[in-house]
N, C-alpha and C positions, 0 to 999 in steps of 0.2 A: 248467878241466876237466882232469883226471887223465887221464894215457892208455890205462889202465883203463876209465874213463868213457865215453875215445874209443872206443875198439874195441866196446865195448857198443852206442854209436850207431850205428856204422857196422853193427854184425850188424841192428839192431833194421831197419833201413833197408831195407837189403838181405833181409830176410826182407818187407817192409814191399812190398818194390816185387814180391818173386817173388810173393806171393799176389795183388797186383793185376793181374799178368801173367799166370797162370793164371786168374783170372775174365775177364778179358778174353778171351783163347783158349776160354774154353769159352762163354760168351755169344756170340763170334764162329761158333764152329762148330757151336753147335746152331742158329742161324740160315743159315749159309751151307753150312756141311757142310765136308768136306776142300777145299777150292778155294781157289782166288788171288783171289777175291771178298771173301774174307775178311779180306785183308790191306787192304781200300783201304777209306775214308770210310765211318763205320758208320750215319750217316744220309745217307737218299739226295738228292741237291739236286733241287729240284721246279723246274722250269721254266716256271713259270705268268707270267713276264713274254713268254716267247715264242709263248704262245697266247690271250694277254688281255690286256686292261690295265686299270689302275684308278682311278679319278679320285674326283670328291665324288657323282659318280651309283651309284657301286659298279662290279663287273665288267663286261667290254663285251668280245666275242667279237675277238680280230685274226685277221682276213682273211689266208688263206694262211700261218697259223702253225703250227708244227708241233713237238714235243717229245716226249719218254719218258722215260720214270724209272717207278722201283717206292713203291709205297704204302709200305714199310719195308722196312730190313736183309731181306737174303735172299727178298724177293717177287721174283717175275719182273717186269720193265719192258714197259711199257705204252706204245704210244705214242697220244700225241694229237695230229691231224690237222685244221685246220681251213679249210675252202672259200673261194674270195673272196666268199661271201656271208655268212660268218661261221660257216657248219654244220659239225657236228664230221663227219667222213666216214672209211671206210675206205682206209687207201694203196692208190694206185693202181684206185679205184672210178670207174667210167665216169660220167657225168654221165648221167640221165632225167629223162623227164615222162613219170608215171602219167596214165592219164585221171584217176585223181581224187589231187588231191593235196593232201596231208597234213603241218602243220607241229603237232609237237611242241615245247612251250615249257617249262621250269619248269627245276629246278635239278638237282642231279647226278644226281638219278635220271630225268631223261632226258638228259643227259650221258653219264652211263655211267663214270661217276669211277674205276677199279680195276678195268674191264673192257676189250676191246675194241668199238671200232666197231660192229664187223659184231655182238657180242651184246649191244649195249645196246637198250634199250626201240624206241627209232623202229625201228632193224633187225628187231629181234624182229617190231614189230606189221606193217612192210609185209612179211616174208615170210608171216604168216599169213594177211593180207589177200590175197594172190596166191593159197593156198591155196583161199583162198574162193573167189575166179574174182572177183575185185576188185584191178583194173589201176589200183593205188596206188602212190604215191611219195611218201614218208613222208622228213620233213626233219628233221633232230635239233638245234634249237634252245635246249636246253641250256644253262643255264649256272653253272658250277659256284661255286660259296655265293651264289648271289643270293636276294633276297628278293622277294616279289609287290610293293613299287614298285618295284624295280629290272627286274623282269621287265615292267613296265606299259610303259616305255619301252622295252628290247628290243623286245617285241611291233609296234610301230610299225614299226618298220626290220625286223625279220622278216618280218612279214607282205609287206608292199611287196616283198620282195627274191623271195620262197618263190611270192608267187602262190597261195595256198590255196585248197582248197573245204572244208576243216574246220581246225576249230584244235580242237588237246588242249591244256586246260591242266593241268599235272600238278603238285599242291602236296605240301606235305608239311606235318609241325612245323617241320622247317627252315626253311623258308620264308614260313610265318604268323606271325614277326612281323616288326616292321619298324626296330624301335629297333637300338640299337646297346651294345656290352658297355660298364659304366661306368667314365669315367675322370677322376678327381676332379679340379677344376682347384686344389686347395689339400688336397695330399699332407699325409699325415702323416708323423712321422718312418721309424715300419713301414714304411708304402708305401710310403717309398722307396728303406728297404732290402731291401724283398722287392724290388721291380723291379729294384733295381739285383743283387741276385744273382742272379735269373733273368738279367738281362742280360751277368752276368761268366762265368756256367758255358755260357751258350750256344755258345759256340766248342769248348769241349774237347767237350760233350755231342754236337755233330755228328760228332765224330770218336771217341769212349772208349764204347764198349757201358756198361762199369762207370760210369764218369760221368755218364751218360743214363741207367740205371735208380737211381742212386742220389739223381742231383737230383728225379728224379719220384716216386719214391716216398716220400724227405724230403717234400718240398713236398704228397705227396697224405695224410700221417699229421700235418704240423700242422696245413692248411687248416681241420678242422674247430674250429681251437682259437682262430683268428684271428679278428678282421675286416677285418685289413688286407692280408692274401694275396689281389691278384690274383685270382678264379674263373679256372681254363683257360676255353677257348672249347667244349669238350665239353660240360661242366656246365653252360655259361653259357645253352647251349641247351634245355637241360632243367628250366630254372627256373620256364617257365609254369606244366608239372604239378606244380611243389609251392605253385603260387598257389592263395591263397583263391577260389571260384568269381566272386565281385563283380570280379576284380584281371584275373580271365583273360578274366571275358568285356568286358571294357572291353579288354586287348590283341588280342583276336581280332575286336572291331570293327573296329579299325582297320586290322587287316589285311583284312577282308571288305572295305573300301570301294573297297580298290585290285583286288580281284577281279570286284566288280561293275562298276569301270572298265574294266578287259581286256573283260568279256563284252558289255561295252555298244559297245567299239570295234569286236568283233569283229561284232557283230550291223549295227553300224552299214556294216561292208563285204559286206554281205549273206553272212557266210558262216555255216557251221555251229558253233556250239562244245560242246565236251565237257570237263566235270572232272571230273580224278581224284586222288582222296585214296589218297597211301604213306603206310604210321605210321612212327614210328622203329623202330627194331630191338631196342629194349627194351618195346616196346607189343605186340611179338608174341609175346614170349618172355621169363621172369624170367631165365633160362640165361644171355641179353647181359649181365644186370648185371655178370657177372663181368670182360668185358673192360676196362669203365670203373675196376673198384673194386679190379684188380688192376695197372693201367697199363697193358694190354696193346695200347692204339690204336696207330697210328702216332701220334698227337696226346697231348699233355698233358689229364688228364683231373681234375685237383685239384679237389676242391671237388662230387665227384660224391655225391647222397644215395642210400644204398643202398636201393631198397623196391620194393613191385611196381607199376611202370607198364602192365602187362599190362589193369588193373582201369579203367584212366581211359579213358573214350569221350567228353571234354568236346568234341577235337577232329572225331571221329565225327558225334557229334550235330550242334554248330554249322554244319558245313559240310553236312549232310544239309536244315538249314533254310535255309540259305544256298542252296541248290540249287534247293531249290521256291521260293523268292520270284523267285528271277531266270530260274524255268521253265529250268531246265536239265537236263540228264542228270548225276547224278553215278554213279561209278563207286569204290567203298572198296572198293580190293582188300587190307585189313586181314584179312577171315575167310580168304584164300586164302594171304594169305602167314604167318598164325597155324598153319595147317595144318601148311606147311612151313620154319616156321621156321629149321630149322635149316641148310637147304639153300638159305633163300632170301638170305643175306647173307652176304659174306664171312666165312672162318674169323678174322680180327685184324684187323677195321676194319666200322665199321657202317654201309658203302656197299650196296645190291644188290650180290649176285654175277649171274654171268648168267644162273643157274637163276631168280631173284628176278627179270630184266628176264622173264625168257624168259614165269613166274606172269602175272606186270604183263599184259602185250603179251597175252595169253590173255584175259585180263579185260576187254579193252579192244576185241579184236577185232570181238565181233559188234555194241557199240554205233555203232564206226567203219565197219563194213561198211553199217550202216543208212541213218549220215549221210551214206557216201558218194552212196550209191544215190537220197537225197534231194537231196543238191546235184546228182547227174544231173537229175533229173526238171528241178527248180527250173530248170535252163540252158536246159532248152528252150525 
């Protein structure tokens, strides 16, 4: 090489590295704004071993665990808080007993995953319950990505610990089904160099803004050309509503049997039960499709099909006849939060925000107030 040739290199480099350093500086500060926030780690570390843990049953609450961290770059931190009895609670919340009490079970939408304590769902529904002149204590049994088996088993050690006189169960899509994302036991050559590049950019990508939207949105503009890419775990969740009606309702059996197990347990301890159906965030609004089909989750979102999930009630329906067979109250606050959609989920991530717990817990109120009033009678 000529030293002509060199000095070429060396400009093209140096020109090479300023433009990546200015996208970097500007992805940083329209995220974090002018602050010293913006100089450190651009994805935030999630501390979900110090409030859970995880084995071949799935998630399981750790007693007296506690963490915080933000849902992505530049969101405010959250912390999460958990009881020795494994309930998420607010710091420093005094310990009670409602006359009638109340345990909330299902997954991050009664969590409260991107919220606080004090305005997720269980908080929402016992401050409206006191409202009512209903001396409730509403437990937040939550647990964030589990599925109705995995919550079948929670539900036993909850119950037992909470002492209830109603149990909510509160499902979602998330949570109806029960399989697991696929992972081939005889890779092909692809698969295994998609994994393996997903697995080599992961390190810079937690740290380089530029990195992080350029591996994700590479990876979200060939997905649809592969078959050997990986689905993100977004997508992968939104696979039932592009099933054939035969495909879906043979996976919604099978989740309905571990629902009807819950309600049979819960009946079987003489107490009250109530289900309630959240939709996803794209069920209530075409507007969501944009955060998936632009990368803008905190989460890898590849492999997302863009259309309107607004229109599909399969999960609606099924759990509405799922409801009258096992004489239960169901509770679809689907028309409530289609209203306010856009108020009821966070702005960059399709968790409830706390306007969405706050919808939820309103809808939920007067059924809960009823049951309460019934497990009084029932006591005496």
């Amino acid at each position: 090489m000529s030293r002509r040739s060199g000095v070429t290199l060396v400009r093209l480099l140096v020109i090479i590295a300023a433009l990546f350093l200015a996208a970097e500086a500007a992805l940083r500060i329209d995220r974090y704004g002018l602050s010293s926030a913006a100089l450190g780690r651009w994805q935030p570390r999630l501390g979900w071993s110090a409030i859970r843990t995880l084995d071949e049953h799935g998630p399981w609450p750790r007693p007296g665990g506690s963490a915080r961290w933000a849902l992505q770059a530049g969101s405010p931190e959250i912390e999460y808080r958990i009881d020795a009895d494994g309930f998420r609670v607010a710091p420093g919340a005094a310990a009670r007993r409602g006359a009638c009490r109340v345990l909330a079970v299902g997954d991050s939408n009664v969590f409260g995953y991107g919220v606080r304590a004090e305005e997720a769902l269980p908080a929402a529904l016992e401050a409206l319950l006191r409202e009512r002149g209903v001396d409730a204590d509403v437990r937040n049994g939550g647990v964030c990505a589990s599925d109705v088996a995995e919550q079948r088993l929670w539900l036993e050690v909850a119950a037992e610990r909470a002492s209830p006189d109603v149990v909510i169960l509160v499902l979602s899509p998330w949570s109806l089904r029960t399989d697991s994302p696929e992972d081939p036991t005889d890779p092909t050559l692809g698969e295994k160099l998609a994994r393996g590049f997903i697995g080599a950019v992961s390190w810079p990508a937690a740290r380089s803004a530029v990195v992080d939207r350029a591996r994700r949105r590479l990876l979200h503009v060939v997905a649809p050309f592969t078959h050997w890419l990986p689905t993100s775990d977004a997508a992968w969740h939104l696979r039932p509503l592009l099933e054939a009606r035969p495909e879906f309702e043979l996976r919604f059996k099978g989740a309905a049997t571990y629902v009807e197990e819950m309600v049979g347990r819960v009946r079987a301890k003489n107490l009250t039960p109530l289900l309630v159906l959240v939709p996803l965030d794209v069920q209530t609004s075409a507007s969501r499709n944009r955060l998936y089909a632009t990368e803008r989750l905190p989460y890898p979102s590849w492999g997302f099909v863009d259309r309107d999930y607004t229109q599909d009630r399969r999960y609606a329906d099924d759990m509405a006849r799922l409801a009258r067979e096992l004489g239960v109250p169901l509770i679809d606050v689907t028309e409530r939060l289609v209203t306010h959609a856009s108020e009821s989920y966070l702005q960059n991530d399709y968790h409830l925000s706390a306007a969405g717990h706050r919808r939820v817990a309103e809808e939920i109120a007067a059924p809960a107030s009823d049951a309460c009033q019934q497990a009084a009678v029932a006591s005496k």
